[in-house]
MIVOKOL-888356 format. One record per residue (C-alpha): x, y, z; residue number from 1; residue in three letters. Coordinates in steps of 0.02 Angstrom, whole numbers, padded with zeros to 5 digits. Layout:
<pt x="X" y="Y" z="Z" guza="NUM" fike="ALA"/>
...
! end
This chain:
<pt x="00299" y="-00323" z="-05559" guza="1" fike="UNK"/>
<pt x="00399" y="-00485" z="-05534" guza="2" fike="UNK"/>
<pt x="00350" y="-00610" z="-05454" guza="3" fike="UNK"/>
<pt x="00169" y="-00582" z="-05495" guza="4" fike="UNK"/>
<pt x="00036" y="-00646" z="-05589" guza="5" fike="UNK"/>
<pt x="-00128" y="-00532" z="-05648" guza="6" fike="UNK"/>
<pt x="-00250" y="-00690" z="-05681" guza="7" fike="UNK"/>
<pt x="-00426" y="-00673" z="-05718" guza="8" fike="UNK"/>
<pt x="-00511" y="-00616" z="-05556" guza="9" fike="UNK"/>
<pt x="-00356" y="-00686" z="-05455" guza="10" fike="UNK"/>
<pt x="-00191" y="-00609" z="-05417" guza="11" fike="UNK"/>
<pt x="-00048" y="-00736" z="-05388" guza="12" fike="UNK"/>
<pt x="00105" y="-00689" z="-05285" guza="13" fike="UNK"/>
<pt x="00277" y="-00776" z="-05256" guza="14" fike="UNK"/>
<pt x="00378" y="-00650" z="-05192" guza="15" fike="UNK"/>
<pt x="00452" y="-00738" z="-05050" guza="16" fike="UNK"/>
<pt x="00587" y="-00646" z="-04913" guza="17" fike="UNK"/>
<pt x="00586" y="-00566" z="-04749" guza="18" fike="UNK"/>
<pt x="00416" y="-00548" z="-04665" guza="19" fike="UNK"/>
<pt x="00377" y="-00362" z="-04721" guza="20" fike="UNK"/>
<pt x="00477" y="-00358" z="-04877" guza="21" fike="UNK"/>
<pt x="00342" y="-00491" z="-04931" guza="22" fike="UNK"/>
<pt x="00199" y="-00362" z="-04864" guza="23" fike="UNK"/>
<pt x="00254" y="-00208" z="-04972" guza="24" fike="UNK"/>
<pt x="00273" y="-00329" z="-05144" guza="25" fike="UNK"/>
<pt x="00091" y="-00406" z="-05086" guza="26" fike="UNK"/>
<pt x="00031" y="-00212" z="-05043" guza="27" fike="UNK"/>
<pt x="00127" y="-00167" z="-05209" guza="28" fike="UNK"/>
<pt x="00046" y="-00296" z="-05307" guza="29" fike="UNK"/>
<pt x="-00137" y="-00272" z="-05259" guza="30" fike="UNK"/>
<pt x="-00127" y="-00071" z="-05294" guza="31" fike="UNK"/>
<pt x="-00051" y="-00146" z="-05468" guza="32" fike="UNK"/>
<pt x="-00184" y="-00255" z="-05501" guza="33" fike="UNK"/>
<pt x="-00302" y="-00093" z="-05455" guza="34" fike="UNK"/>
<pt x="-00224" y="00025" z="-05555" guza="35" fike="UNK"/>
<pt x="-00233" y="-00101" z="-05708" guza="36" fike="UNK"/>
<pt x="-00394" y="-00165" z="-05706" guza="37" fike="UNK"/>
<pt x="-00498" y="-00009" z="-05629" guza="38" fike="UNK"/>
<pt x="-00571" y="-00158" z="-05477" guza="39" fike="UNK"/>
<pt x="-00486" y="-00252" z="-05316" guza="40" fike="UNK"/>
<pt x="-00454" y="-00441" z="-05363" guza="41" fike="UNK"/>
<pt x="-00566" y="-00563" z="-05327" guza="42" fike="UNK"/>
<pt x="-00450" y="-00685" z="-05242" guza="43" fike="UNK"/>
<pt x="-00264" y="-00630" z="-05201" guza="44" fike="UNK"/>
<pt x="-00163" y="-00789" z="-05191" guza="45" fike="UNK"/>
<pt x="-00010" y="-00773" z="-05072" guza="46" fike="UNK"/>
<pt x="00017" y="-00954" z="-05014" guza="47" fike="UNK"/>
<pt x="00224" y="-00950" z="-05088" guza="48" fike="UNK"/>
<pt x="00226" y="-00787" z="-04996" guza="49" fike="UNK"/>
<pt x="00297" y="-00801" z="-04810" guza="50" fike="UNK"/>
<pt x="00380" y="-00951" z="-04835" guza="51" fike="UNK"/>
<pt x="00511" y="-00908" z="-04693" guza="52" fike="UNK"/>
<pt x="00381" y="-00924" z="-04573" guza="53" fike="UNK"/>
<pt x="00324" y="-01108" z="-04595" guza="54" fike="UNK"/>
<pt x="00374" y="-01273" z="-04642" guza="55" fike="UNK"/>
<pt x="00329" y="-01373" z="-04770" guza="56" fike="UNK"/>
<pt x="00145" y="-01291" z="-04776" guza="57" fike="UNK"/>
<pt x="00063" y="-01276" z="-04950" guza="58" fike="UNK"/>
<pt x="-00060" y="-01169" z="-04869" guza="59" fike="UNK"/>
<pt x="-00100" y="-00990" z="-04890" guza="60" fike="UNK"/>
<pt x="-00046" y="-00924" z="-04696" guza="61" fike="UNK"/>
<pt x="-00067" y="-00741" z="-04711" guza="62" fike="UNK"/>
<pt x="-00206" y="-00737" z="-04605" guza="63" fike="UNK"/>
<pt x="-00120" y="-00807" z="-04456" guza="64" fike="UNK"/>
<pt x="-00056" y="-00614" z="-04478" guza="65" fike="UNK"/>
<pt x="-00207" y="-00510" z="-04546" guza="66" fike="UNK"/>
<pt x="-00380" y="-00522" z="-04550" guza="67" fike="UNK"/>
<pt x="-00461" y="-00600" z="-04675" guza="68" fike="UNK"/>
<pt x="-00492" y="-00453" z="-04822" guza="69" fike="UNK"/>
<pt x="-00657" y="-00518" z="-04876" guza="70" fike="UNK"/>
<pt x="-00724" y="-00483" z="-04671" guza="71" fike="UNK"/>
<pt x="-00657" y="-00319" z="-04663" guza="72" fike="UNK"/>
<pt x="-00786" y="-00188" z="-04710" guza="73" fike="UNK"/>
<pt x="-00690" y="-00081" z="-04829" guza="74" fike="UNK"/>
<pt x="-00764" y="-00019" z="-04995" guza="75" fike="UNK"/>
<pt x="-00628" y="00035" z="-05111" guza="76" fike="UNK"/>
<pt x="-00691" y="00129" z="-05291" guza="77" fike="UNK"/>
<pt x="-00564" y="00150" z="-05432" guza="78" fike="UNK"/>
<pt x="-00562" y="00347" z="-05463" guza="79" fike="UNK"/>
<pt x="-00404" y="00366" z="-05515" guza="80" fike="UNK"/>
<pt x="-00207" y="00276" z="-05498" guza="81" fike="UNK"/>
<pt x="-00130" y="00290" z="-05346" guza="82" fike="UNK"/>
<pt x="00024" y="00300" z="-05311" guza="83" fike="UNK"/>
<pt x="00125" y="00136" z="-05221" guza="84" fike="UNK"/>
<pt x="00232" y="00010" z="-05263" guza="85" fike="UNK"/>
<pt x="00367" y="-00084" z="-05178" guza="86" fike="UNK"/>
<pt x="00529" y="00019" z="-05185" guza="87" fike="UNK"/>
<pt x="00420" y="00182" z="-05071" guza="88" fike="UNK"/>
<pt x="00524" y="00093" z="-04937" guza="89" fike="UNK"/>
<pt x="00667" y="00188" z="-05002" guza="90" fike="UNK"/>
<pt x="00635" y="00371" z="-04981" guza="91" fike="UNK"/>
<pt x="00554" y="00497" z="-04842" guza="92" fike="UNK"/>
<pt x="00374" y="00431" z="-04795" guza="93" fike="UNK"/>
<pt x="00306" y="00606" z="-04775" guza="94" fike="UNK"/>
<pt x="00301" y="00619" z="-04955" guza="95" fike="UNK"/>
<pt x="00169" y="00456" z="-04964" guza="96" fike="UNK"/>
<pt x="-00017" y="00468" z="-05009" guza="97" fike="UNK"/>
<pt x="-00061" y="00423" z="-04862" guza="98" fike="UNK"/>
<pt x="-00249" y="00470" z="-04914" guza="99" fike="UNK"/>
<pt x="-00266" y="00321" z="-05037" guza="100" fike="UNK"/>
<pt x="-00167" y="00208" z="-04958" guza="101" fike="UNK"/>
<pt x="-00233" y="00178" z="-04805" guza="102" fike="UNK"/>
<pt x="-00395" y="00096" z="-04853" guza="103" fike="UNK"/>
<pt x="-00282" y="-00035" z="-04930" guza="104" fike="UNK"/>
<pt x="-00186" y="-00050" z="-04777" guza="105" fike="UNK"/>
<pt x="-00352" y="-00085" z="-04658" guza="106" fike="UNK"/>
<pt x="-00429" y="-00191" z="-04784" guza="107" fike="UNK"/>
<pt x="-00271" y="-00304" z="-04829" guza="108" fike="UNK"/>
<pt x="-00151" y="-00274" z="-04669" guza="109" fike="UNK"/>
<pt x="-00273" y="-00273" z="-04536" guza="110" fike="UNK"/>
<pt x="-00205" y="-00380" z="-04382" guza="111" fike="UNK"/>
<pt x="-00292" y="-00539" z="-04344" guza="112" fike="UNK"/>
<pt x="-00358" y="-00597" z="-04185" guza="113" fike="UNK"/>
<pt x="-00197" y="-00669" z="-04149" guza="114" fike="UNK"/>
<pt x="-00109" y="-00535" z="-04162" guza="115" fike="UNK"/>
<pt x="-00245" y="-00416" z="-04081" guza="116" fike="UNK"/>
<pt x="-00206" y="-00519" z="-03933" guza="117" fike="UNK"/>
<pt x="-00038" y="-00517" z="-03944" guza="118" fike="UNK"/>
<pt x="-00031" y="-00316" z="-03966" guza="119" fike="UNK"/>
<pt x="-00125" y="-00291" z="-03804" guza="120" fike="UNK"/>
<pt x="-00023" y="-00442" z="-03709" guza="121" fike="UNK"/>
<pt x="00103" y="-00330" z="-03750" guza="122" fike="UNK"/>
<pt x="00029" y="-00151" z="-03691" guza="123" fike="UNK"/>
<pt x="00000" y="-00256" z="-03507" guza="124" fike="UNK"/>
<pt x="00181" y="-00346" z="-03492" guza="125" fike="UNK"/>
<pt x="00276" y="-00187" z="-03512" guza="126" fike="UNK"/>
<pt x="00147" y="-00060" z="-03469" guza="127" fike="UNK"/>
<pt x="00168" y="00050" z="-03632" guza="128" fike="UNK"/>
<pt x="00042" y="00203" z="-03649" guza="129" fike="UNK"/>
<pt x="00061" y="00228" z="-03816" guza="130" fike="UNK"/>
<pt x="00045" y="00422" z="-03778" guza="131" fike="UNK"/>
<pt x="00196" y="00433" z="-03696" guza="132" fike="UNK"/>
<pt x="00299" y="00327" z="-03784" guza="133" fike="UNK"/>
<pt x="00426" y="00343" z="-03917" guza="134" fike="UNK"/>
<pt x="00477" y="00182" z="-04052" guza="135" fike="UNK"/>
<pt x="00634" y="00194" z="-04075" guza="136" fike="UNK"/>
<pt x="00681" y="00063" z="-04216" guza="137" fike="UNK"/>
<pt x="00860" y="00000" z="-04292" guza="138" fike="UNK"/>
<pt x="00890" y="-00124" z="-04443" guza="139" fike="UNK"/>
<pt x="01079" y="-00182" z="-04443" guza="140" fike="UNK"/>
<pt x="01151" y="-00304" z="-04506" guza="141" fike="UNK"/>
<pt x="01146" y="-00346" z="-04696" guza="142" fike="UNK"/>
<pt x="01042" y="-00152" z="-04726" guza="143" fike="UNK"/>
<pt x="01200" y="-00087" z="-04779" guza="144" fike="UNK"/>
<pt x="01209" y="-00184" z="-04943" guza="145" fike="UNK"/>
<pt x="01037" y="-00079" z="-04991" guza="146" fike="UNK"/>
<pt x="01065" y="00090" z="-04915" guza="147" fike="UNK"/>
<pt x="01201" y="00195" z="-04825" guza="148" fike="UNK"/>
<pt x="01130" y="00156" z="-04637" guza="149" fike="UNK"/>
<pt x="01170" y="00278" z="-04507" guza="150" fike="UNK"/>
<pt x="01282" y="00245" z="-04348" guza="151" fike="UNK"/>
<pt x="01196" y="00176" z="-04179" guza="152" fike="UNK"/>
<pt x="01240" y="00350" z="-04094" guza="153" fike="UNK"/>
<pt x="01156" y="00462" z="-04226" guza="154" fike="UNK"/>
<pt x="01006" y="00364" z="-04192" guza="155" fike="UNK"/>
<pt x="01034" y="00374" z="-04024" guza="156" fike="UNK"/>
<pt x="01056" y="00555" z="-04001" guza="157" fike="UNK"/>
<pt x="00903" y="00609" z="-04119" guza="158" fike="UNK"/>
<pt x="00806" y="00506" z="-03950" guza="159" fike="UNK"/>
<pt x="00909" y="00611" z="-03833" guza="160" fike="UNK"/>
<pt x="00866" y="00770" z="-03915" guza="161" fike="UNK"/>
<pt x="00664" y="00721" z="-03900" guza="162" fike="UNK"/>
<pt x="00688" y="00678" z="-03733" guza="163" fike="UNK"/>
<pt x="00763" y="00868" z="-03693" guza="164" fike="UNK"/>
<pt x="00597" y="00908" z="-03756" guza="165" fike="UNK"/>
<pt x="00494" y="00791" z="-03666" guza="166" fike="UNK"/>
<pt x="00587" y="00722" z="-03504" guza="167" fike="UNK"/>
<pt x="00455" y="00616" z="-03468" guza="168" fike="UNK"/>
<pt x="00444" y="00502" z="-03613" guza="169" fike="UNK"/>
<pt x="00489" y="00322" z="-03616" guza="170" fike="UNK"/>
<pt x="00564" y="00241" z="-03786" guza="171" fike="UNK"/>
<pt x="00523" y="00080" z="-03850" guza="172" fike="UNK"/>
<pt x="00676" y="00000" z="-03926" guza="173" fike="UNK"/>
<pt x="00668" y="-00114" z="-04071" guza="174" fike="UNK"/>
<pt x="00837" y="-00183" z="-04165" guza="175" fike="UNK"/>
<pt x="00878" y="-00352" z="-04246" guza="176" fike="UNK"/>
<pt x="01068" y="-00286" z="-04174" guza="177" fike="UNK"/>
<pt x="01088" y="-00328" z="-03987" guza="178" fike="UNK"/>
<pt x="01241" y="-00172" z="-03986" guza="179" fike="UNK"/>
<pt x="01104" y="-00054" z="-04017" guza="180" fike="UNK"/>
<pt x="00976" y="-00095" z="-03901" guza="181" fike="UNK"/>
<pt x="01125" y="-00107" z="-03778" guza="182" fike="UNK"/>
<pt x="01179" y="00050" z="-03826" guza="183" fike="UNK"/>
<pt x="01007" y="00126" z="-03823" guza="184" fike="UNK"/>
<pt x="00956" y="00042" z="-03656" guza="185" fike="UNK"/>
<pt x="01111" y="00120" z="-03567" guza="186" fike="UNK"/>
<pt x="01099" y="00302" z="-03648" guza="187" fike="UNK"/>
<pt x="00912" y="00327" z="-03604" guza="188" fike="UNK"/>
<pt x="00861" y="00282" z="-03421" guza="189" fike="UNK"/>
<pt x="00672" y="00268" z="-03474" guza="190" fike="UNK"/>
<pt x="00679" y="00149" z="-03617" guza="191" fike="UNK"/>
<pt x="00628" y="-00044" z="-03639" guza="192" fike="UNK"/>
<pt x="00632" y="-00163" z="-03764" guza="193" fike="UNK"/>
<pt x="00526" y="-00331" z="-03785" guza="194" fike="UNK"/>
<pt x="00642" y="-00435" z="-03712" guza="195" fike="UNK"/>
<pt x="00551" y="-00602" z="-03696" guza="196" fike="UNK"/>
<pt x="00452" y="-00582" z="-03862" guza="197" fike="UNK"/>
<pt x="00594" y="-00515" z="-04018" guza="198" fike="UNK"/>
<pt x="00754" y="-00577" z="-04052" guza="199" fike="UNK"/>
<pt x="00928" y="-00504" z="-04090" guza="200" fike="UNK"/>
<pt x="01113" y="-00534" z="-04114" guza="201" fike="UNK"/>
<pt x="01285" y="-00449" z="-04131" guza="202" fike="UNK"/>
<pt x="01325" y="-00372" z="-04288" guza="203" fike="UNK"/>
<pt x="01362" y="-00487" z="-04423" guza="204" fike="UNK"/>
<pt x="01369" y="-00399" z="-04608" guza="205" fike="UNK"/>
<pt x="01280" y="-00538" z="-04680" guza="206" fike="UNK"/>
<pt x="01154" y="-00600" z="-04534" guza="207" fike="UNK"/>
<pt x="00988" y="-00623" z="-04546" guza="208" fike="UNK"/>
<pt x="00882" y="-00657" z="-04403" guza="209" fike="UNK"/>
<pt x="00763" y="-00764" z="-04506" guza="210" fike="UNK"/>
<pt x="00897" y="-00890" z="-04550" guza="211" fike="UNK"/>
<pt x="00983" y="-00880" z="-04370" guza="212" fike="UNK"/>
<pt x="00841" y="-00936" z="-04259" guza="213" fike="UNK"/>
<pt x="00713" y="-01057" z="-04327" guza="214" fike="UNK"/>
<pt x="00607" y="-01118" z="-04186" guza="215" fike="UNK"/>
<pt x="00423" y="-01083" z="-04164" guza="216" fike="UNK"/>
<pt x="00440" y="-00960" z="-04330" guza="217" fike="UNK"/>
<pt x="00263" y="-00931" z="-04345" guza="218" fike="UNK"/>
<pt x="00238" y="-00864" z="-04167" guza="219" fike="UNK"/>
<pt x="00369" y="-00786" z="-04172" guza="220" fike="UNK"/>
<pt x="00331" y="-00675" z="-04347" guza="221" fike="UNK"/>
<pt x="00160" y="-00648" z="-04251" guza="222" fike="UNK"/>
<pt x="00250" y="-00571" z="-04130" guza="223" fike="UNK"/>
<pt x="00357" y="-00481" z="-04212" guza="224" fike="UNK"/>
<pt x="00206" y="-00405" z="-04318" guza="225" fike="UNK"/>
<pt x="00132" y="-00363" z="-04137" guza="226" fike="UNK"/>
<pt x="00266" y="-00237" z="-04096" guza="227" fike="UNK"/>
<pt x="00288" y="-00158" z="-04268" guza="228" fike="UNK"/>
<pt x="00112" y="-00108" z="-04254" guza="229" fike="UNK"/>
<pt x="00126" y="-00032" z="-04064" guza="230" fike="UNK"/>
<pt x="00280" y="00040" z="-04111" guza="231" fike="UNK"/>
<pt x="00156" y="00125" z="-04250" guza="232" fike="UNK"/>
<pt x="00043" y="00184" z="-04131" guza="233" fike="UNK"/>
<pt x="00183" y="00277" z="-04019" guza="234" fike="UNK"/>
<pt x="00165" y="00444" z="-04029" guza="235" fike="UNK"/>
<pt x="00343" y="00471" z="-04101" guza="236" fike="UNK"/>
<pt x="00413" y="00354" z="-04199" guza="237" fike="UNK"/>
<pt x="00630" y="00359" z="-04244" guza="238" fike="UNK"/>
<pt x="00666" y="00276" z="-04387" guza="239" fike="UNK"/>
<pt x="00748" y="00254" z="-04557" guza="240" fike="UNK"/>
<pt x="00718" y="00189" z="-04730" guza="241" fike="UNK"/>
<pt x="00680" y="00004" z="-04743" guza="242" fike="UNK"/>
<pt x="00518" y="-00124" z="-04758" guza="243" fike="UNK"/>
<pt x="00495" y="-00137" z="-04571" guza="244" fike="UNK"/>
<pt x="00526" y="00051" z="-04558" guza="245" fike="UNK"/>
<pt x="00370" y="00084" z="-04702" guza="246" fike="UNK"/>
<pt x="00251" y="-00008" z="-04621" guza="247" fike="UNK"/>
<pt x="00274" y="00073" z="-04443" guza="248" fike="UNK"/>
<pt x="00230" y="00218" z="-04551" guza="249" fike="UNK"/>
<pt x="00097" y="00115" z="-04670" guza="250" fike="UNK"/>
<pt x="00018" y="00045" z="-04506" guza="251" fike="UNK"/>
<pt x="00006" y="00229" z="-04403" guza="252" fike="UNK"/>
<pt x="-00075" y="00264" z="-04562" guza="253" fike="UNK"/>
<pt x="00027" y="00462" z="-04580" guza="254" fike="UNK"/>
<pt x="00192" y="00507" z="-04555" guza="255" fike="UNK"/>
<pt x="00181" y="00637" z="-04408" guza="256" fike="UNK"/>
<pt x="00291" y="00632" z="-04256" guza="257" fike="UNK"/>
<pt x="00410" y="00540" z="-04383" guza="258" fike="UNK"/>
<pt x="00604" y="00549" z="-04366" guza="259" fike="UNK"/>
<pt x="00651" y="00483" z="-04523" guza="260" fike="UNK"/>
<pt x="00854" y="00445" z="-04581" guza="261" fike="UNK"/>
<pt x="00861" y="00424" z="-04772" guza="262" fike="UNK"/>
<pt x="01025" y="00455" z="-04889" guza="263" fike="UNK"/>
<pt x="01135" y="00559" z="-04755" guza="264" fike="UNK"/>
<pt x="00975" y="00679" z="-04706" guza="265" fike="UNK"/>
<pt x="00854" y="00667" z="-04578" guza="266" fike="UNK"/>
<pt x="00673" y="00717" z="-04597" guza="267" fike="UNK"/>
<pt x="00566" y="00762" z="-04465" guza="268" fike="UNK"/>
<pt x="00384" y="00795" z="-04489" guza="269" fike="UNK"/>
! end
């Protein structure tokens, strides 16, 4: 894997992008590292990772995000390969082994205090019970380069259909595009979106929210981590095929009650 180095004991990574793209290579590279040497590393090194998200610090900050692995009480054996790299983003997340991966997830992913905070913070501002609540996520922008995304309204109306089923439910709206949430906001009369705590802008081909707002970074990536995992704990979840839109799935740890939009098709499962 690029960007990687398989050291003695150690695992070294410089892959260095958007917050979760640098997750899935770090995820990608430890289950690597596993697969090759039959044991978990020793030491996984990750302080040129997440370089978006602080300035000028030499430091290793990924646990300002996650829990430090070594305190998390998760034994993982080598029985066999399994099956995880990087590019699962692209493709329909029912079809992931959900069964191996997720002690990898809770031992290497799991939020840290800061974020635990955060995550409930959230829950109490904008009074979300997770049971009745649907994530209903959108990555604009510069996705299109990667992947044939689908319109606003097809996302849209895959809600509207859910909520024929279930009147009741409210829909938490996530988008780095301020058109969708707008459009979402206005189409379904019980939905919210974060308004205080994420940040968004009109479409621009070849925007990037990391690059376009550059205050308080770290706080804000915390917070941004904060609602990808409540939007994982909704109990549906619309979404397509992207880094953020893995880990809502990597993070609810299965992909039921999943909407999913990949290569002209949707999957529902």
């Amino acid at each position: 894997m690029e960007s990687t180095q398989f050291l003695k004991d150690e695992l070294k990574i410089t892959h260095n992008a958007g917050f979760f793209s640098c997750c899935s290579v770090r995820l990608g590279s430890i289950v690597e590292y596993f697969n090759r040497i039959e044991e978990l590393p020793k030491l996984v090194d990750s302080s040129e990772q997440f370089m978006w998200y602080k300035k000028d610090d030499p430091s290793d900050v990924t646990f300002d995000y996650f829990k430090e692995y070594n305190d998390v009480d998760v034994e993982i054996e080598y029985k066999n390969k399994v099956d995880y790299h990087d590019t699962k983003q692209f493709g329909f997340y029912k079809n992931l082994d959900f069964h191996k991966i997720n002690p990898f997830i809770k031992k290497y992913f799991s939020p840290s205090s800061n974020v635990s905070e955060k995550i409930q913070f959230l829950k109490d501002k904008y009074d979300i019970d997770i049971k009745n609540t649907c994530a209903l996520f959108h990555r604009g922008h510069d996705k299109h380069t990667e992947q044939i995304v689908c319109t606003h309204e097809e996302k849209i109306e895959k809600a509207k259909e859910l909520q024929a089923k279930n009147p009741d439910i409210r829909f938490l709206i996530q988008s780095d595009e301020t058109e969708f949430i707008d459009k979402a906001l206005a189409a379904l009369p019980n939905s919210f979106y974060c308004k205080d705590e994420i940040f968004h802008m009109k479409h621009d081909p070849k925007g990037l929210i990391d690059f376009t707002f550059r205050e308080n970074v770290s706080e804000r990536a915390q917070y941004f981590l904060a609602v990808v995992m409540l939007m994982a704990r909704c109990k549906y979840v619309i979404t397509s095929a992207a880094n953020v839109d893995i880990w809502i799935s990597l993070f609810r740890g299965h992909a039921d009650n999943v909407t999913q939009y990949y290569k002209n098709e949707w999957s529902h499962s």
